[in-house]
C-alpha positions in Angstrom: -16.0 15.8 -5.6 -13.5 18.8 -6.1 -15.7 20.6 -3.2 -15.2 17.9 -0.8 -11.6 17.1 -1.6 -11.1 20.8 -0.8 -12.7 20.6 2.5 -10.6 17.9 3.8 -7.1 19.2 2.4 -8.1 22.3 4.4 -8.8 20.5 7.6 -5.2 19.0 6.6 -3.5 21.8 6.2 -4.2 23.1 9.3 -3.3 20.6 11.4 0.4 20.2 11.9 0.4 16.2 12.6 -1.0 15.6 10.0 1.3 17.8 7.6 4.7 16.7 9.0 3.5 12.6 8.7 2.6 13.6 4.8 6.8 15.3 4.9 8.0 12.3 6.3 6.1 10.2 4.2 7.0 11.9 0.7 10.7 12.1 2.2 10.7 8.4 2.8 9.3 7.8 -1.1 12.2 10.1 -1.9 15.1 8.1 0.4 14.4 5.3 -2.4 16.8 6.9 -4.4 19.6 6.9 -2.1 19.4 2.9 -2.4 21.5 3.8 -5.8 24.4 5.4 -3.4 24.8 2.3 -1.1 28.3 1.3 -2.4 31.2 -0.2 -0.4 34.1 -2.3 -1.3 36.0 -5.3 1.1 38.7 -6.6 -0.7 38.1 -8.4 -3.8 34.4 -8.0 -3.1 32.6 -4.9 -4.6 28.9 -4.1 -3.5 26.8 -1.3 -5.3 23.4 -1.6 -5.7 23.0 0.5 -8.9 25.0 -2.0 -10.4 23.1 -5.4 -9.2 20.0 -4.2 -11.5 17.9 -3.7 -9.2 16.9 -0.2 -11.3 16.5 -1.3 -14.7 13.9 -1.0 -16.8 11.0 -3.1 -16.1 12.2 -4.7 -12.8 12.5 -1.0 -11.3 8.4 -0.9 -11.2 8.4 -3.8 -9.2 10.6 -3.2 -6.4 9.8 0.4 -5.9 6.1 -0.2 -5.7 6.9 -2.9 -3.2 9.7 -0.9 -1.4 6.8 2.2 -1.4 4.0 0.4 -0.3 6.2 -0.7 3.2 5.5 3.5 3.9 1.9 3.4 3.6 1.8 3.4 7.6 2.7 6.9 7.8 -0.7 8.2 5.0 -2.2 5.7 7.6 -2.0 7.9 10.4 -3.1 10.8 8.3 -6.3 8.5 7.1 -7.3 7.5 10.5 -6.3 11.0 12.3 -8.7 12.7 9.6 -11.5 10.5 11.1 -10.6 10.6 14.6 -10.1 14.4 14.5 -14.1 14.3 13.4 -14.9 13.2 16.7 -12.7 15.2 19.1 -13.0 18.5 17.5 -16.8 17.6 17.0 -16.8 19.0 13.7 -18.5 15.9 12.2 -21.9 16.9 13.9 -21.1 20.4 12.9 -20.7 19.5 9.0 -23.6 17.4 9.2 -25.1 21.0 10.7 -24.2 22.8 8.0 -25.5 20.8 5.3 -23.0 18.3 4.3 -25.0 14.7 4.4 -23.3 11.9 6.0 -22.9 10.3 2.5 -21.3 12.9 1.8 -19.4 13.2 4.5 -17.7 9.8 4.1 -17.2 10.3 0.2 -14.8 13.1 1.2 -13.1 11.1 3.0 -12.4 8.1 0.6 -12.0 11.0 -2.1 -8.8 12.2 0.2 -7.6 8.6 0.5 -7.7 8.1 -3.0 -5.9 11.4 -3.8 -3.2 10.6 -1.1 -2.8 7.3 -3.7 -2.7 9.0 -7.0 -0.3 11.4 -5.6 1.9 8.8 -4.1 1.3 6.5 -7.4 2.4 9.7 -9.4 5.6 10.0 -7.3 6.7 6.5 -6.9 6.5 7.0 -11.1 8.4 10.1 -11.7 11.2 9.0 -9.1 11.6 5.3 -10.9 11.6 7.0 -14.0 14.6 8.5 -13.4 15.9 6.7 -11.4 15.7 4.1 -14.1 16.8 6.5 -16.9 19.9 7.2 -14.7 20.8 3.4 -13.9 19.0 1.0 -16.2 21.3 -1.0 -18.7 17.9 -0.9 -21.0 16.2 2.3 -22.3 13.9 1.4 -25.0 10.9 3.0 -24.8 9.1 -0.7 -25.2 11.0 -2.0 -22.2 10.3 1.6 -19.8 6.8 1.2 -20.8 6.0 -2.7 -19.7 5.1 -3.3 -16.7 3.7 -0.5 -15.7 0.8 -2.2 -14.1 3.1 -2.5 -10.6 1.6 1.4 -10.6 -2.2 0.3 -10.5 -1.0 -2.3 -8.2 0.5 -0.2 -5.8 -2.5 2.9 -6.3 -5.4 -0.2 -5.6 -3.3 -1.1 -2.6 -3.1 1.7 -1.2 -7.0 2.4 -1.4 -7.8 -0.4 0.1 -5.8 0.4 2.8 -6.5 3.7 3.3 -10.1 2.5 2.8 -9.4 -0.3 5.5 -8.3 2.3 8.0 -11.3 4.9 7.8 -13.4 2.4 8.3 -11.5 0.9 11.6 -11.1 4.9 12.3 -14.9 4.9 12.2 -15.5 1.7 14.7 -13.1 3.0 17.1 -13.0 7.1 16.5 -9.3 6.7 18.1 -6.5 7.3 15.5 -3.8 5.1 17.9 -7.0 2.9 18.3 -7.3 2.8 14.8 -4.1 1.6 13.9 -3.9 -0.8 17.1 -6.8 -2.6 15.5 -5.2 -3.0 12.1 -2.4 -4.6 13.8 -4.3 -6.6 15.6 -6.2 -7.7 12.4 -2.8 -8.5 10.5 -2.0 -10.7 13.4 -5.2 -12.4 13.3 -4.8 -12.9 10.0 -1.4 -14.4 10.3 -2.6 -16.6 13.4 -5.7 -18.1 10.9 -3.1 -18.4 8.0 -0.8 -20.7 10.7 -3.7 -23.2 11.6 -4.9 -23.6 7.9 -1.6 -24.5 7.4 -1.9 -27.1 10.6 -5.6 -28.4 9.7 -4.2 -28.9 6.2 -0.7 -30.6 6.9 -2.0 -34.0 5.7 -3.8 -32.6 2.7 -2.1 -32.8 -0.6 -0.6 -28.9 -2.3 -1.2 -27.8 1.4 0.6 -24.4 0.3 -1.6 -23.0 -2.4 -5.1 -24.5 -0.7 -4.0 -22.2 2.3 -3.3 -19.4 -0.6 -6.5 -20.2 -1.9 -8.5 -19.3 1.3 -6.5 -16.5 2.0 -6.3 -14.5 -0.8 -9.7 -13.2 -0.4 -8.7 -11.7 3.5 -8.4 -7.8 2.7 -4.3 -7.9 4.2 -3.0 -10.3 2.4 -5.4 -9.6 -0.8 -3.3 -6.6 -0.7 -0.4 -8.2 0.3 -0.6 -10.4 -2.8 -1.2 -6.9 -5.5 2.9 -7.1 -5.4 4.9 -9.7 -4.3 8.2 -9.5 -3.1 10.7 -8.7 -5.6 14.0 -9.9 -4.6 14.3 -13.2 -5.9 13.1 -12.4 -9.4 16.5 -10.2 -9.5 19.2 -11.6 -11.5 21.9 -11.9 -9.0 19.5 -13.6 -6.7 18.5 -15.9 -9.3 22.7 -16.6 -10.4 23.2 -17.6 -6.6 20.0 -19.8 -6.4 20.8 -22.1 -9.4 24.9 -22.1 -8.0 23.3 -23.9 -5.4 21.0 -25.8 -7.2 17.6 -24.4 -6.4 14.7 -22.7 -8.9 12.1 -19.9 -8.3 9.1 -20.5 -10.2 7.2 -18.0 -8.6 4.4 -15.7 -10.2 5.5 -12.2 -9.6 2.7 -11.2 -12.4 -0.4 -8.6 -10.8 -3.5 -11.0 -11.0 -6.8 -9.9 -12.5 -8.3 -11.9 -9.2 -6.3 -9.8 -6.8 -7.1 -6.5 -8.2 -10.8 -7.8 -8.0 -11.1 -8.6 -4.4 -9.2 -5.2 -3.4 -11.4 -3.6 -5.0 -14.7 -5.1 -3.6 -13.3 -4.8 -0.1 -12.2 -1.1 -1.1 -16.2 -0.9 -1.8 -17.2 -3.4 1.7 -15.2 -1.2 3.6 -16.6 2.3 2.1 -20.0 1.1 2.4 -19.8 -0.4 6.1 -18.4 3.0 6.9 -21.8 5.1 5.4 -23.8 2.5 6.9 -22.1 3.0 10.6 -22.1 6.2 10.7 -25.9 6.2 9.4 -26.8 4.0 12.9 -25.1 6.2 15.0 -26.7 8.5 17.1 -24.6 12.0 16.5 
């Protein structure tokens, strides 16, 4: 594994788009702590987000794993331009010339995607740790410590998305190609997620039987690892019942959704060997 991952961080490192995107990228994750400085004051009203909770200890896991995963499109570019790279520079044919087999081959390239997510997983930790040590109103070690599972959220999502663009990097050996096609795909998705709510209209619950179906569609399987945080925040919730409406929502990480991530993470890994095994190099 380690021999592989170093083959691919050195293809990286020598190639400049890819190395500022990963800058920009990290930056970004970074930039999350500037949220704390957004402060202004009209009047009588006074606005600072630091003070609104939204970094407190546990509710600072959820929104910057959901605030981090927006990002992911930058690693994208890396993902895909790793793969597309293969085929312009044609050094896949020459790896495969030099010994490396094409399982091989496309295990050191889900190894980098997966690194890419533990490192980002790692950062996203370190910087809402202290952010949260900084700003939270709670510092018990019991309360920092729950819901830590936003993290594995956030690392499986971004897997399977990594996952999902090496594999369209594959069936299109274009990066912009690559990342047209997920577009595409998300607007496909939206467009099938619209008429199940049409075909259903009559049908009783016609909300969750159109969750139902579309939880197991790799996007919004991912999409569902972390939900949106904003109305589970305090403030939000203080305004809501002012005006006489409730949230019930499940902002939980389901068991289920970590499962179907996970066997598309596998689908899309596997389709990619499997490809590449029917082309003629």
């Amino acid at each position: 594994m380690f021999r592989l991952l170093a083959i691919e961080f050195h293809k990286i490192r020598f190639n400049k788009a890819s190395r500022v995107l990963s800058i920009i990228y990290f930056g970004l994750l970074t930039c999350i702590a500037l949220i704390a400085a957004i402060k202004f004051d009209i009047g009588p009203i006074k606005f600072h987000l630091a003070e609104m909770g939204i970094f407190n200890f546990p509710y600072i896991w959820h929104f910057n794993t959901y605030m981090a995963a927006i990002l992911k499109f930058f690693l994208l570019l890396v993902i895909v331009s790793m793969m597309s790279n293969e085929y312009s520079y044609k050094t896949l044919k020459q790896n495969l010339i030099d010994g490396l087999s094409k399982k091989e081959f496309i295990l050191s390239k889900f190894y980098t995607a997966v690194a890419f997510a533990a490192i980002s997983t790692l950062f996203v930790f370190v910087v809402s740790l202290v952010l949260g040590l900084m700003y939270s109103d709670y510092n018990e070690i019991a309360i920092i410590l729950s819901d830590l599972e936003y993290l594995l959220a956030f690392f499986i999502k971004l897997v399977g998305f990594f996952s999902f663009g090496l594999f369209l990097g594959i069936v299109v050996k274009r990066s912009a190609f690559a990342v047209g096609a997920m577009l595409v795909w998300l607007i496909g998705e939206s467009m099938f997620k619209g008429y199940l709510f049409y075909a259903l209209r009559n049908a009783e619950n016609t909300s969750e039987q159109v969750n139902n179906i579309m939880q197991f569609l790799p996007l919004e399987a991912m999409a569902n690892l972390i939900k949106e945080p904003f109305s589970r925040l305090g403030a939000v919730k203080s305004i809501a019942n002012q005006v006489g409406e409730t949230f019930t929502k499940n902002y939980s990480v389901e068991l289920l959704n970590i499962l179907i991530v996970s066997a598309w993470i596998f689908a899309f890994i596997y389709l990619s060997l499997a490809l590449l095994k029917k082309r003629d190099l």
